[in-house]
MARKOL-290580 format. One record per residue (C-alpha): x, y, z. Coordinates in pm, 1 decimal. Example, Ala and Ser with C-alpha at 12.3 -4.5 7.8 and 13.67 -1.06 7.14 Angstrom:
+----------+----------+----------+
:     east :    north :       up :
+----------+----------+----------+
:   1230.0 :   -450.0 :    780.0 :
:   1367.0 :   -106.0 :    714.0 :
+----------+----------+----------+
END
This chain:
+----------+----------+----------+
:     east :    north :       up :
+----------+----------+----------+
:  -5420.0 :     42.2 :  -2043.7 :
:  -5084.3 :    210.1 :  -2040.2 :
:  -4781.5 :    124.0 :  -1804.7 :
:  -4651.3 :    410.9 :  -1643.6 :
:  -4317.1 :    438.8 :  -1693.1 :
:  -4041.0 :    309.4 :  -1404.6 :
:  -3914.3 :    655.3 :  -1242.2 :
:  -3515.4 :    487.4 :  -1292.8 :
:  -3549.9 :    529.5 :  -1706.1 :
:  -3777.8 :    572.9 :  -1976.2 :
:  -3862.7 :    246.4 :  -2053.6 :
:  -3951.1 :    -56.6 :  -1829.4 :
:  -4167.0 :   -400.5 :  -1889.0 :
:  -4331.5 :   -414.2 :  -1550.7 :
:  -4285.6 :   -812.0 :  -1462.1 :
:  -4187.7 :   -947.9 :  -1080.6 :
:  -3828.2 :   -998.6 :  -1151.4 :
:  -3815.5 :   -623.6 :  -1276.5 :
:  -3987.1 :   -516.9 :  -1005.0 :
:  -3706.9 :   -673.1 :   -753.6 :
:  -3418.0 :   -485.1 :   -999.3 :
:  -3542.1 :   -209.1 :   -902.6 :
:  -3606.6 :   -287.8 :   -580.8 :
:  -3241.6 :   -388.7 :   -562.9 :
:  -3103.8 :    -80.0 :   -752.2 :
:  -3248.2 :    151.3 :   -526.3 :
:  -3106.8 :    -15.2 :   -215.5 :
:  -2739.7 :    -57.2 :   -374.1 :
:  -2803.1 :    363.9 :   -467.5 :
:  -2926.6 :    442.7 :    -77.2 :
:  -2597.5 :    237.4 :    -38.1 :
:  -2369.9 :    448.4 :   -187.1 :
:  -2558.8 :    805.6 :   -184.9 :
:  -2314.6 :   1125.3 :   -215.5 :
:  -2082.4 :    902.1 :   -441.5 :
:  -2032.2 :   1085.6 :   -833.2 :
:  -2199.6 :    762.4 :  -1012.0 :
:  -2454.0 :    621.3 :  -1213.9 :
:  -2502.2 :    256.1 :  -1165.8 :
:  -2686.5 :    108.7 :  -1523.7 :
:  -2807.2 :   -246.0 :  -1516.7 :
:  -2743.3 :   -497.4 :  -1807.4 :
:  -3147.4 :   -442.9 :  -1914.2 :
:  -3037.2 :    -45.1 :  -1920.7 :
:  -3228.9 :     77.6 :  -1585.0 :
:  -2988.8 :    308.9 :  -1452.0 :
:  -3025.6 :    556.2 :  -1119.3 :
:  -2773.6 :    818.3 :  -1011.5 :
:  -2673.8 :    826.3 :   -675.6 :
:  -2572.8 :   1205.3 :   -634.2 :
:  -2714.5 :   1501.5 :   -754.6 :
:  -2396.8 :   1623.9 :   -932.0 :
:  -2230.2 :   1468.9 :  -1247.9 :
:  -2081.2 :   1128.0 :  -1220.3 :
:  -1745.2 :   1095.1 :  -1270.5 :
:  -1842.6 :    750.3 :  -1397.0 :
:  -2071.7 :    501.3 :  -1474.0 :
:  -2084.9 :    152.3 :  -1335.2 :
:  -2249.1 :   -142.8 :  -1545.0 :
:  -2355.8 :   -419.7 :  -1363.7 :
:  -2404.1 :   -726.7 :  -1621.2 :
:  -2609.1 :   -999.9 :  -1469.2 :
:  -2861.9 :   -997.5 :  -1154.9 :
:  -2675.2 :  -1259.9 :   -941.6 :
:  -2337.8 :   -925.4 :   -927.7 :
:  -2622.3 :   -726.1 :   -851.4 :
:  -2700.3 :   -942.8 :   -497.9 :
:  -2380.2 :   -954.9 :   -457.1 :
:  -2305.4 :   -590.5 :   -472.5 :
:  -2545.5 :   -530.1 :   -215.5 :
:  -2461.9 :   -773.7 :     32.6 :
:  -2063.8 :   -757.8 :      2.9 :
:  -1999.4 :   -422.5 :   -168.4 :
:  -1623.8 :   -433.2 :   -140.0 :
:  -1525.6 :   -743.3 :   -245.4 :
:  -1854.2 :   -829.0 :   -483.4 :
:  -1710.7 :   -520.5 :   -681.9 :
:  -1355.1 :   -659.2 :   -699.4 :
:  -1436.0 :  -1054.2 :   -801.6 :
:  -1728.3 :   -860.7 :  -1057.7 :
:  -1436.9 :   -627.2 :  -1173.7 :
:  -1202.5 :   -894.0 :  -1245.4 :
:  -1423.9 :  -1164.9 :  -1438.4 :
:  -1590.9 :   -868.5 :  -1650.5 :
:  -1965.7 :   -926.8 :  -1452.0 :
:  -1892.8 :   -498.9 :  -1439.3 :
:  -1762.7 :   -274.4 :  -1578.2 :
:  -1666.6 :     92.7 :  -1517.1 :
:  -1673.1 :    392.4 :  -1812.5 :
:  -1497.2 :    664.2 :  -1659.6 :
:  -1273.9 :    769.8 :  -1432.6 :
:  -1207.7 :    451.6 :  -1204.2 :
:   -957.0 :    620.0 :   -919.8 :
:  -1230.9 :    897.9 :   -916.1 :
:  -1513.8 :    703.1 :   -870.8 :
:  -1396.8 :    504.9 :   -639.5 :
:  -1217.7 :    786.3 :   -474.2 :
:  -1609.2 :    906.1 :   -446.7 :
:  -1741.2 :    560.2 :   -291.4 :
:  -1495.0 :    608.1 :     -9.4 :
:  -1597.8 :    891.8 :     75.6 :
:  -1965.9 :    825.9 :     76.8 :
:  -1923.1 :    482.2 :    282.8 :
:  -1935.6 :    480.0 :    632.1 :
:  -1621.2 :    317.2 :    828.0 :
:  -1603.3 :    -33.1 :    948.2 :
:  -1491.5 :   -109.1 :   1265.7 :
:  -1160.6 :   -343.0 :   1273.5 :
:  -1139.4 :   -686.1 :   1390.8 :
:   -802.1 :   -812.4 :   1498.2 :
:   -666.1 :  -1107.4 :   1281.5 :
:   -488.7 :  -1432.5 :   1378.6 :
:   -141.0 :  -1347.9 :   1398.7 :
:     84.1 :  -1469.9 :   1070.4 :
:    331.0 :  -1769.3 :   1160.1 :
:    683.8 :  -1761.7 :    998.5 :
:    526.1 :  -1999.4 :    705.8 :
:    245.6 :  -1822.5 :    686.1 :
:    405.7 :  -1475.4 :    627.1 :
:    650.1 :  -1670.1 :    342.9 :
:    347.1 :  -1765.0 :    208.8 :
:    143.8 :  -1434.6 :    166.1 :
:    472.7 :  -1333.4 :     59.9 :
:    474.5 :  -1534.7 :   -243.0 :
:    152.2 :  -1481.4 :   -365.3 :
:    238.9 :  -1066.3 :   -392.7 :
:    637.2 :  -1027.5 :   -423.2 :
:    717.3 :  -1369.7 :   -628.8 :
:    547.1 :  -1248.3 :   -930.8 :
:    828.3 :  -1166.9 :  -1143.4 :
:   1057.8 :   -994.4 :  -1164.2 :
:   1021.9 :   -904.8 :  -1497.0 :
:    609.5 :   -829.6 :  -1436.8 :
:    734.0 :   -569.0 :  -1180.5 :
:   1029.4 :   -426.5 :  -1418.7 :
:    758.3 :   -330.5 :  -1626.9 :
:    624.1 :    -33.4 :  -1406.4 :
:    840.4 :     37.8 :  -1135.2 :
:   1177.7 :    316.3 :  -1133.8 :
:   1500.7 :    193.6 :  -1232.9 :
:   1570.7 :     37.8 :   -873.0 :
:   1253.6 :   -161.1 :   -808.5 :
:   1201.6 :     49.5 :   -534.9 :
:    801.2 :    -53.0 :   -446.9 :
:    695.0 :    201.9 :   -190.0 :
:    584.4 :    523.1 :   -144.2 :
:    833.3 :    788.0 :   -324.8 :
:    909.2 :   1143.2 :   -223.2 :
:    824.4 :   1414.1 :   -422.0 :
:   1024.6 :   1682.6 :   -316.7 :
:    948.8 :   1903.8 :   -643.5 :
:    574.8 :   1868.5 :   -830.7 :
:    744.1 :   1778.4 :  -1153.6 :
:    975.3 :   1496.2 :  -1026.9 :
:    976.0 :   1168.9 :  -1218.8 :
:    917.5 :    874.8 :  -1068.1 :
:   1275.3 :    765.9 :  -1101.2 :
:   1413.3 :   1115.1 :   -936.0 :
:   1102.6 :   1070.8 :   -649.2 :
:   1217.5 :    705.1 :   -533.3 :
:   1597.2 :    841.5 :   -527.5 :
:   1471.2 :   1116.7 :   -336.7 :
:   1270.3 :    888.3 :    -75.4 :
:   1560.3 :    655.0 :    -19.8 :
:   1745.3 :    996.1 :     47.9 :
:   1542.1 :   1116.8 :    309.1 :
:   1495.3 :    820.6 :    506.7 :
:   1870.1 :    789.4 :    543.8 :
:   1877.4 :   1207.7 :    639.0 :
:   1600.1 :   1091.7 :    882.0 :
:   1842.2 :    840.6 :   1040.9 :
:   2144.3 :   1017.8 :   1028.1 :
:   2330.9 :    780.8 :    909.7 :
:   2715.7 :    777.2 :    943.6 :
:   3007.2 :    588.1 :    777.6 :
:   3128.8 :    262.3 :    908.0 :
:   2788.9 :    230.9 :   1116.7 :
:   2543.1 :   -116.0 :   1137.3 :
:   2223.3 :    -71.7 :    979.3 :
:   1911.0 :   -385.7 :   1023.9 :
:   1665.3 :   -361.3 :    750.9 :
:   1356.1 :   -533.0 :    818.9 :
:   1165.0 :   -622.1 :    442.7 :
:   1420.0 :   -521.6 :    236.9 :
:   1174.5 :   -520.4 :   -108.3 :
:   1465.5 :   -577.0 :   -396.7 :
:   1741.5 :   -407.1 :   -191.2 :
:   1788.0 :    -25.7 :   -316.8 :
:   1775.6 :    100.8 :     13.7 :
:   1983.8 :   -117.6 :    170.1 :
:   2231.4 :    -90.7 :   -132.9 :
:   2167.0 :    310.1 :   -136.6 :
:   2270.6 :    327.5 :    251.6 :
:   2598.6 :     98.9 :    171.3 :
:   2691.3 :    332.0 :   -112.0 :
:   2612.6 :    673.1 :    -28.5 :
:   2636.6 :    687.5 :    346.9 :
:   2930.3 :    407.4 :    389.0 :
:   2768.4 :    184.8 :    613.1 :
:   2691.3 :   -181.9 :    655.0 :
:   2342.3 :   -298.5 :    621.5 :
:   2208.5 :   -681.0 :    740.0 :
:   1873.7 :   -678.2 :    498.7 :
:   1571.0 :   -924.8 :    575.8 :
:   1343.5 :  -1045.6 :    338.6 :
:   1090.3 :  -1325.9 :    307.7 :
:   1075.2 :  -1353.3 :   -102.1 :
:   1292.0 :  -1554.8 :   -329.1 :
:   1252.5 :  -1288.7 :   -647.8 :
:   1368.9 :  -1002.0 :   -447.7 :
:   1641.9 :  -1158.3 :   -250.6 :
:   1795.0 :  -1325.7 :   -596.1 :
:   1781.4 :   -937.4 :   -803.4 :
:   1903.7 :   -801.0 :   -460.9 :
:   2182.7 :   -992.0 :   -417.9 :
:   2256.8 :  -1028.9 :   -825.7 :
:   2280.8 :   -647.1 :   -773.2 :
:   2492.5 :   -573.0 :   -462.5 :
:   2786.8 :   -856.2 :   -647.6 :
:   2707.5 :   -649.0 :   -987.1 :
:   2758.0 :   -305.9 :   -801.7 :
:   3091.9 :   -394.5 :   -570.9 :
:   2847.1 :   -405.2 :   -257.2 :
:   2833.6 :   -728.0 :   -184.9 :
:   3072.5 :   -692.5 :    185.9 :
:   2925.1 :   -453.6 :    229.8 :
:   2512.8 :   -523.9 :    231.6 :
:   2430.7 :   -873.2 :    351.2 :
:   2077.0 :  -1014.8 :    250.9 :
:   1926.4 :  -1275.5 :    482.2 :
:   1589.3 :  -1497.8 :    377.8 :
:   1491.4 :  -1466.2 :    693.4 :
:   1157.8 :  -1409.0 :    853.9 :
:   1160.0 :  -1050.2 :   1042.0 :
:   1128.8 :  -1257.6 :   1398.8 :
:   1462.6 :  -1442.1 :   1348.2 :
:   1677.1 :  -1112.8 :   1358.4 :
:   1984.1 :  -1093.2 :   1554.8 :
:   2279.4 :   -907.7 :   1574.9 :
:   2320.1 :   -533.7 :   1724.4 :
:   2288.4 :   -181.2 :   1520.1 :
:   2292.4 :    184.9 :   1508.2 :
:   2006.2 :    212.5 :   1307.3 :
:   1654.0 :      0.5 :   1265.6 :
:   1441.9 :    104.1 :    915.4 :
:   1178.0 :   -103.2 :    775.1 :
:    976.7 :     64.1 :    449.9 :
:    654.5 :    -95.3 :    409.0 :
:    707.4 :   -433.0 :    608.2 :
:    469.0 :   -319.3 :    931.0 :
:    132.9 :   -407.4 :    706.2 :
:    236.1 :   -754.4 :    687.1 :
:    297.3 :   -787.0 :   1060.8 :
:    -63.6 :   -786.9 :   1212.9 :
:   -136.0 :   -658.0 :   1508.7 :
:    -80.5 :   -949.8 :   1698.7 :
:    272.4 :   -979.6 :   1626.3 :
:    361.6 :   -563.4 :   1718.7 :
:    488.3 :   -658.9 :   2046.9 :
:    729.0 :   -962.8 :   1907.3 :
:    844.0 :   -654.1 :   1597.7 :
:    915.7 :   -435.2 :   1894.7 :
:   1076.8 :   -658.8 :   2096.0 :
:   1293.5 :   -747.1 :   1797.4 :
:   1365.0 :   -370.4 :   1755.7 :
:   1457.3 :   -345.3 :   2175.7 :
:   1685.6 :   -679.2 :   2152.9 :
:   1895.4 :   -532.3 :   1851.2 :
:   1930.5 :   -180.8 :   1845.9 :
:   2188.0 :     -9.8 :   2020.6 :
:   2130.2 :     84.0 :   2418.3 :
:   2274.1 :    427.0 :   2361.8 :
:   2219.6 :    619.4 :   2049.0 :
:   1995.2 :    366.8 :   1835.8 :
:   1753.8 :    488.2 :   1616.5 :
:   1520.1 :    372.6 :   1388.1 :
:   1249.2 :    475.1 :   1119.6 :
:    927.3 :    265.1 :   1033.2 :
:    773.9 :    360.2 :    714.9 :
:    399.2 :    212.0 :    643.3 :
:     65.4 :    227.2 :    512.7 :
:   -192.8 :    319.5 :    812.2 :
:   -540.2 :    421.0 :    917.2 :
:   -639.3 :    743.9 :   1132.5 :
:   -870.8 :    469.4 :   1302.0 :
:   -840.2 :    110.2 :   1348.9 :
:  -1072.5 :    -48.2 :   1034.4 :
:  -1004.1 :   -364.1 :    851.6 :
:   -795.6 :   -326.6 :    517.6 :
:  -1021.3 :   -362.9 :    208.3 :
:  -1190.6 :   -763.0 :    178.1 :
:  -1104.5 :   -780.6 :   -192.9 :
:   -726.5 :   -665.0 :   -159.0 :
:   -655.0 :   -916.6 :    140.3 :
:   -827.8 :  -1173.4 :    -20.9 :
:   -623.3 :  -1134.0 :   -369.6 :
:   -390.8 :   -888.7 :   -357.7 :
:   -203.5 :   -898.6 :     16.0 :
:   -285.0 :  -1190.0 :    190.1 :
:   -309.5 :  -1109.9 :    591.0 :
:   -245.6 :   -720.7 :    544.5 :
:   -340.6 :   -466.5 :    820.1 :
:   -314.0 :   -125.6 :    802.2 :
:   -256.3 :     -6.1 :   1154.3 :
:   -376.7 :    303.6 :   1311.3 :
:    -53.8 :    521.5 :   1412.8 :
:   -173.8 :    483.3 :   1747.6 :
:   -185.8 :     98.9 :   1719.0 :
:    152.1 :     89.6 :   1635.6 :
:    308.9 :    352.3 :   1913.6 :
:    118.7 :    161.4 :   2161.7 :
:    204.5 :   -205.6 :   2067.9 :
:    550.8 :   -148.9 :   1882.5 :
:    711.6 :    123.3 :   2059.8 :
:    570.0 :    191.8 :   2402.0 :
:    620.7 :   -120.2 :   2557.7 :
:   1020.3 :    -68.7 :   2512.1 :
:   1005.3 :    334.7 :   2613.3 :
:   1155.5 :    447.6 :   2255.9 :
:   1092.5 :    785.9 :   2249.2 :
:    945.5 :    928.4 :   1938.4 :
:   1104.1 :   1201.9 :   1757.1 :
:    937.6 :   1254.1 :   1437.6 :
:    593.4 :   1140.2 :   1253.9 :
:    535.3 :   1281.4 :    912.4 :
:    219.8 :   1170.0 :    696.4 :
:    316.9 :   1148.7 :    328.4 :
:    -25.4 :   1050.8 :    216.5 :
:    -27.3 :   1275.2 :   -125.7 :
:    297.7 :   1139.9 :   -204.1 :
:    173.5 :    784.8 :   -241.0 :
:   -106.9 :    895.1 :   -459.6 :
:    111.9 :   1078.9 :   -674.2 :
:    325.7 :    783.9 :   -670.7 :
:     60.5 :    566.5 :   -786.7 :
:    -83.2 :    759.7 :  -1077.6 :
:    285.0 :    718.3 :  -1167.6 :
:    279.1 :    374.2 :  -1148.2 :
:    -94.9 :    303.0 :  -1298.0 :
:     22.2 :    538.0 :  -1613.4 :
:    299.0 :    288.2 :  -1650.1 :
:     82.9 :     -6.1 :  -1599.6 :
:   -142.2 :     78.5 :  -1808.9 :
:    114.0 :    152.9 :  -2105.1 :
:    240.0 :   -234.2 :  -2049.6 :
:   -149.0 :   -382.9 :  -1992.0 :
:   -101.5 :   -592.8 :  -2329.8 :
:    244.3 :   -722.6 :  -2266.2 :
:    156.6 :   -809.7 :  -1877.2 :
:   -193.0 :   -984.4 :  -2046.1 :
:     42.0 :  -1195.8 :  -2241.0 :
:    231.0 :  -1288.3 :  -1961.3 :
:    -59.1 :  -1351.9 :  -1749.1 :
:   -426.5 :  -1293.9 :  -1867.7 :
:   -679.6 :  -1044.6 :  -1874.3 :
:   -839.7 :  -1095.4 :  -1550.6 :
:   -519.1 :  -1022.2 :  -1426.6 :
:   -441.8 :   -708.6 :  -1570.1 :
:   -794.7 :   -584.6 :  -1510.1 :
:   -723.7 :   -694.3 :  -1130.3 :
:   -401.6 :   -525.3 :  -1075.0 :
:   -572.5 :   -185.2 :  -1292.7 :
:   -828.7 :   -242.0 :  -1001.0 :
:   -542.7 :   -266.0 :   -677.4 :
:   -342.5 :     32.2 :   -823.1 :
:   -634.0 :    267.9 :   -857.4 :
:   -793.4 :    171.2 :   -559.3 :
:   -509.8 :    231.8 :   -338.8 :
:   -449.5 :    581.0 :   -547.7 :
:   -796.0 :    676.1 :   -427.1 :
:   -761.3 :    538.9 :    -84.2 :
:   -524.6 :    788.3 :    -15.4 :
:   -674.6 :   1047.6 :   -236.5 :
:   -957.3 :   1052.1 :    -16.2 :
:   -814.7 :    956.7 :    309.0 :
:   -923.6 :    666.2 :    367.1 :
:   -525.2 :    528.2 :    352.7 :
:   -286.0 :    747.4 :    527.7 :
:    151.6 :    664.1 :    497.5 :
:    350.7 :    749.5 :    824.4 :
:    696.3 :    799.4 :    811.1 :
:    760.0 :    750.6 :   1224.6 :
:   1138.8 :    834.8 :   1352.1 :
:   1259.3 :    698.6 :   1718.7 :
:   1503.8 :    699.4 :   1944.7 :
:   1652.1 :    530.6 :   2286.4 :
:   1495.4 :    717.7 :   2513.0 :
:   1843.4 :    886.5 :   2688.3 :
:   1992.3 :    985.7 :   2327.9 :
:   2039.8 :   1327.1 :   2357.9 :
:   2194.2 :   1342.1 :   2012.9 :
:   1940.0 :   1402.5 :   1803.9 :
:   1914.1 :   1724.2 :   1588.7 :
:   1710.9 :   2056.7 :   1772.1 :
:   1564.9 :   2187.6 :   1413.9 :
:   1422.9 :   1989.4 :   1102.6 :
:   1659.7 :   2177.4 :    862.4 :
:   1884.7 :   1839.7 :    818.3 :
:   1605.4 :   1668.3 :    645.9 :
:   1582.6 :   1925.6 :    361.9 :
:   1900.6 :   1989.4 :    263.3 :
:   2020.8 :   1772.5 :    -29.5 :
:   2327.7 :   1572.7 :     26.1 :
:   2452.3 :   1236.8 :     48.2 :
:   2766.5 :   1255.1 :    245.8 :
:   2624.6 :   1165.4 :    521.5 :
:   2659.0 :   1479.4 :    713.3 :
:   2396.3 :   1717.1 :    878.3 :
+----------+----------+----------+
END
């Protein structure tokens, strides 16, 4: 008698176990219909799961990833990623790019709110790396946030410049004022505002590597009176200012702690004409950050919703809001940037680590390049104000024109 063929490929031994393959195969495909992929299992049964060309093709190796993939599709991917149980041939910020698309949203659920040690903590794990791992890849200034592209051709190095530039235009800064950063990364913005715009900065930071090239820099650049760096958790910030900024901090808050971020913000900014900018990854709904990056890439990260944030950051202390940009296809392009680099050190950082690590940090970078690529990740740029400060500019023009003297 012959076997009729299994509709998923031309050959197939018809046995129980391959009858649950493809049982699970088609499930994983209903799973991720409209996505550009082929998924190919390790005994070469293989199903599309859209009716155009696949951008790439996933392998999945053994039958246990294939459970897995099925009931925890995020972070089954990730861990199967990492330890080589898959593989990917093709375009991996694409494809996944695709998935996003093609996956329904998940509601959010609010996490436990981060104590002081726990924040250190989460901050280790991501920012204590190395400062020569991150050298590798990043612009001159280990600036590791969103840059601003403010020409298609820009290099990475002229983009970041151009960032730190328009975040001080967006505060108009002026000399001899106080300036709080909150998550101060390896200090070029806080150093930048010192230099360029003459003022003194108080900088906050949780991690050991960035504080030591941060303040090796400011003594090695004459800044050093100038820029102060604390290793200090955000909460313990006192003093007064003119001007509030934190660049990529607000993900590592939580939710739960918005209120005690804005109340910081009330207790030190100035009564009359403070201002401040929060710059951060976000959602255009509340869902949960990705399983697989909290678990290994940013312990206790949230990306808020910008209404989250207005209502639990800024409302409760009646700052009026002046300005929200979305710089979303900035950070992709800022990615690729970064992944290209990455990917041109991959042997060096596998020496210095191993290669589940590189193949985990290839997986974070193009991830988050297709999160934002298809939406899924959004980056605010949110300017405030007291709510009586009548001094703020009537037209946008400020914020365009290029100069560093601090004037409008």
């Amino acid at each position: 008698m012959r076997v009729k063929a299994h509709p998923f490929t031309s050959q197939w031994a018809v046995r129980p176990l391959d009858l649950l393959d493809r049982r699970w195969l088609s499930l994983l495909a209903r799973k991720l219909r409209g996505a550009p992929l082929r998924i190919r299992l390790w005994n070469g049964a293989s199903v599309a799961t859209s009716e155009g060309p696949p951008v790439a093709t996933v392998i999945v190796h053994d039958r246990t990833t294939l459970v897995r993939l099925l009931t925890n599709t995020a972070l089954a991917f990730g861990e199967a990623y990492m330890s080589g149980r898959l593989t990917v041939q093709g375009d991996l910020v694409r494809m996944i790019e695709g998935v996003n698309r093609a996956l329904p949203p998940n509601p959010a659920t609010r996490r436990r709110a981060a104590t002081p040690a726990t924040a250190r903590r989460n901050a280790h794990v991501h920012y204590d790396l190395g400062n020569d791992f991150y050298r590798l890849w990043l612009d001159d200034a280990m600036v590791y946030t969103c840059a601003y592209f403010d020409r298609p051709d820009a290099s990475l190095e002229d983009a970041q410049r151009a960032k730190l530039e328009y975040v001080c235009r967006k505060l108009r800064l002026r000399p001899g004022e106080r300036v709080i950063e909150a998550g101060c990364g390896w200090g070029a913005l806080a150093l930048h505002m010192a230099r360029e715009y003459g003022v003194s900065v108080r900088a906050y930071n949780v991690s050991a590597a960035q504080l030591q090239y941060a303040r090796e820099r400011a003594a090695r650049e004459g800044l050093a009176d100038r820029v102060t760096f604390f290793d200090q958790d955000y909460r313990s910030i006192d003093g007064r200012c003119d001007a509030f900024v934190s660049i990529g901090m607000l993900e590592h808050v939580g939710p739960a702690q918005y209120d005690a971020l804005g109340s910081v913000i009330d207790r030190v900014l100035d009564r009359t004409n403070g201002r401040g900018l929060l710059h951060f990854i976000g959602k255009n709904v509340p869902m949960p950050f990705n399983p697989w990056v909290t678990k290994y890439i940013f312990p206790g990260a949230y990306a808020p919703a910008l209404g989250e944030m207005l209502e639990d950051v800024l409302q409760p202390h009646t700052f009026s809001v002046l300005d929200v940009e979305n710089l979303r296809l900035h950070y992709a392009r800022t990615l690729a940037l970064w992944l290209e680099r990455f990917e041109d050190q991959a042997e060096t950082i596998a020496r210095m680590f191993d290669p589940v690590f590189v193949r985990m940090w290839r997986l974070y970078l193009a991830s988050a390049q297709a999160g934002f690529l298809s939406g899924d990740l959004q980056l605010f740029q949110v300017t405030f104000a007291r709510a009586a400060d009548n001094t703020s500019p009537w037209t946008r023009d400020s914020l365009y024109a290029h100069q560093s003297d601090g004037s409008l």
